[in-house]
N, C-alpha and C positions, 0 to 999 in steps of 0.2 A: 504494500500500500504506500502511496506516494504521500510526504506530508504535505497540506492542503495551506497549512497558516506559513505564510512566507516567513514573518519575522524570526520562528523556529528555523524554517528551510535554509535560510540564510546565516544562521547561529553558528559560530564557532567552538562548539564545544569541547572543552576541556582544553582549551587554547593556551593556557601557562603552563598543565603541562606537557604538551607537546612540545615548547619553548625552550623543557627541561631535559636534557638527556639521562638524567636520573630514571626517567618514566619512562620505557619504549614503549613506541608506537605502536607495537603489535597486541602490545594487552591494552594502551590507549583505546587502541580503535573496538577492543570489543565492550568497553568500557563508553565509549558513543555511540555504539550499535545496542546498548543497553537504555542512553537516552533517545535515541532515537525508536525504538517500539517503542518506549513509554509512549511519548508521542502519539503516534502510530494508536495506539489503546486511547490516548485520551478522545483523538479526534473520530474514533469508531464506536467509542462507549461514550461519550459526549456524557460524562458525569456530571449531575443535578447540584450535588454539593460539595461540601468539604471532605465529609465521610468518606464519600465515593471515590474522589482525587484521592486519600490518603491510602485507603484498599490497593489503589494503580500503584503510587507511586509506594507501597510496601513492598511489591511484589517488583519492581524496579529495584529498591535498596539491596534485598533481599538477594538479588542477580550481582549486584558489586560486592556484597560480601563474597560471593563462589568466587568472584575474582582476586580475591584475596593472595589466593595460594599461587595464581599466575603472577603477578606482581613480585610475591617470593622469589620463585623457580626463574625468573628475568634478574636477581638481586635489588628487586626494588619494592617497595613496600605504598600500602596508602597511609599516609602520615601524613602530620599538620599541613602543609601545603596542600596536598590532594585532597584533604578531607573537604577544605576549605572551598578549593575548585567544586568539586562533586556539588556541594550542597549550596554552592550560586545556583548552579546549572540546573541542578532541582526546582530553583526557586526561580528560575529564569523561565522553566517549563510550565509554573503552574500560574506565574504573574500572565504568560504571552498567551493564557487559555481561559484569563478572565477571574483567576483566582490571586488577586493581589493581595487577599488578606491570608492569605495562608501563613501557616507561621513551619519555616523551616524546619525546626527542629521536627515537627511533628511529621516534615515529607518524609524527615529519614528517618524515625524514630526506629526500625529496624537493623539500625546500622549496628555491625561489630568492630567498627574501624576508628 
């Protein structure tokens, strides 16, 4: 499914660290391919409320924890910097879908990172 909202389609996400070489790209990229179906889910389930967006984006967090262990296995880890990224772009995701009162903490409240 193609995303419909430009101002997402256009997002650079996870754009410091890709700037980083500490982070490679390759677990990068599955790690945008993780905001991107969020996406992908919001604009197909077009959630009603807060609840709703929180359910998506648990099951999105949920998916960067599994990436955990790739991040390892590369010698790199998600620490303060990535956390920090991660969870703009979370809130980047649920501001550019209408949901500006979201309160971060609660998109990632699943996080182990």
């Amino acid at each position: 499914m193609a995303i419909t909202n430009q101002q997402v389609a256009g997002h650079p996400f996870l754009k410091a660290l890709y700037a980083d070489a500490y982070y490679p790209d390759h677990v990068l990229d599955l790690g945008r391919a993780v905001l991107l179906r969020l996406c992908e889910r919001i604009e197909a389930e077009q959630p009603s409320d807060l609840a709703a967006l929180y359910a998506l984006t648990e099951v999105a967090t949920e998916e960067f924890n599994a990436l955990e262990a790739e991040f390892e296995a590369a010698g790199s880890e998600i620490e303060t910097v990535a956390r920090e990224e991660i969870a703009e772009d979370f809130w980047f995701v649920a501001s550019a879908y209408g949901f500006t009162d979201a309160d971060v903490e609660q998109l990632i409240s699943a996080r182990e990172w």
